[in-house]
N, C-alpha and C positions, 0 to 999 in steps of 0.2 A: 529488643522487643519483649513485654514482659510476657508471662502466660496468664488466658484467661481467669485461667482457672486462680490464680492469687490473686488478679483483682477482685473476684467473686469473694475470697477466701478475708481480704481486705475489707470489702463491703458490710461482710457478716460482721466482721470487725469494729468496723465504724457503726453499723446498727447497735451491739449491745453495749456502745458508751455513749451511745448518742441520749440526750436526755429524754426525749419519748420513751426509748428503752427501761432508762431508768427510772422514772416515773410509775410506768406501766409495775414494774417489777416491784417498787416499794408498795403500789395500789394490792396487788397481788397479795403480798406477804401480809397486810391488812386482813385482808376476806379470810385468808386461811387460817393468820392468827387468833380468829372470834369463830368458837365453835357454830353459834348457829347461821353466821352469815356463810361459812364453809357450808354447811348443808344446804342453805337454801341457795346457793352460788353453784354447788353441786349438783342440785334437784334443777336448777336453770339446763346447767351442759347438758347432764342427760336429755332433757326433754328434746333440746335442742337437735342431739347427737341421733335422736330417735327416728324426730322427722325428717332429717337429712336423708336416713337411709333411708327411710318409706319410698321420698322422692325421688332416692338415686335406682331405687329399687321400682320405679314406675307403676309405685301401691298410692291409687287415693289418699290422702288426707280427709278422715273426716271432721265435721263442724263440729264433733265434742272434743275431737284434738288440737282443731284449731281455738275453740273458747278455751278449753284449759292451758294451754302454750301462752294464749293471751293474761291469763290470770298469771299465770307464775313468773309472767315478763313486769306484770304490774306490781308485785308482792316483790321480784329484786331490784326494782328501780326507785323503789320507796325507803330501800336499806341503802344508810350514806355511802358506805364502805364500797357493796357491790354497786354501785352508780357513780363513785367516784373509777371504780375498776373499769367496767366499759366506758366509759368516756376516753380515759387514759389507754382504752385498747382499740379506741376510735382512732384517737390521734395517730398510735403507732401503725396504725391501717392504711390512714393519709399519707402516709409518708411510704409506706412500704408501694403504695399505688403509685406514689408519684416515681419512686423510683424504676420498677415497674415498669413505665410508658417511658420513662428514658433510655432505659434499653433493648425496647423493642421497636426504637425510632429506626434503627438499620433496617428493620425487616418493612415498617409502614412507609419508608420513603424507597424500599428497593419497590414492593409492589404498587406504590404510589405513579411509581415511574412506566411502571408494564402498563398500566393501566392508562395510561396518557398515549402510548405507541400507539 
């Protein structure tokens, strides 16, 4: 019987040769290698990274952060590079979800069944 833990170990595995992986990671090296699309790729995370915390943090968001969040999503979805990057970091999302829900099938069909008793 193998251990979890190498099939985990496996899985990571097969994710960074899987072509989403790869893809994502050429998209990447793109943004970083064009200085201004790294800053404004940059100026994205932060923003991003900011309001995360607000909300983990259970601080309001206000309308001038969400209008500016709004702008700075519009200004890197217009640069090809950063637009081709989230797309390519969409896809590896879909895949990481889908795997995801496959291994948490044991646990949705264990309490699947309590719930049937």
């Amino acid at each position: 019987m193998s251990n979890i833990y190498d099939n985990a170990h496996e899985l990571e595995k097969a994710i960074r040769n899987s072509e989403e992986f790869n893809e994502l990671k050429e998209a990447f090296e793109a943004v970083m290698s064009d200085e201004s699309a790294r800053e404004m790729f940059e100026n994205f995370r932060d923003t991003q990274l900011e309001l995360q915390e607000k909300q983990m943090q259970g601080e309001e968001i206000t309308e001038e952060e969400v209008e500016s969040a709004r702008q700075v999503v519009e200004v890197v979805q217009q640069h090809k590079d950063i637009s081709n990057l989230m797309d390519k970091e969409q896809r590896l999302n879909l895949v990481i979800n889908d795997i995801s829900r496959i291994i948490t099938k044991p646990l949705e069909d264990l309490y699947g069944e309590s719930e049937k008793q």
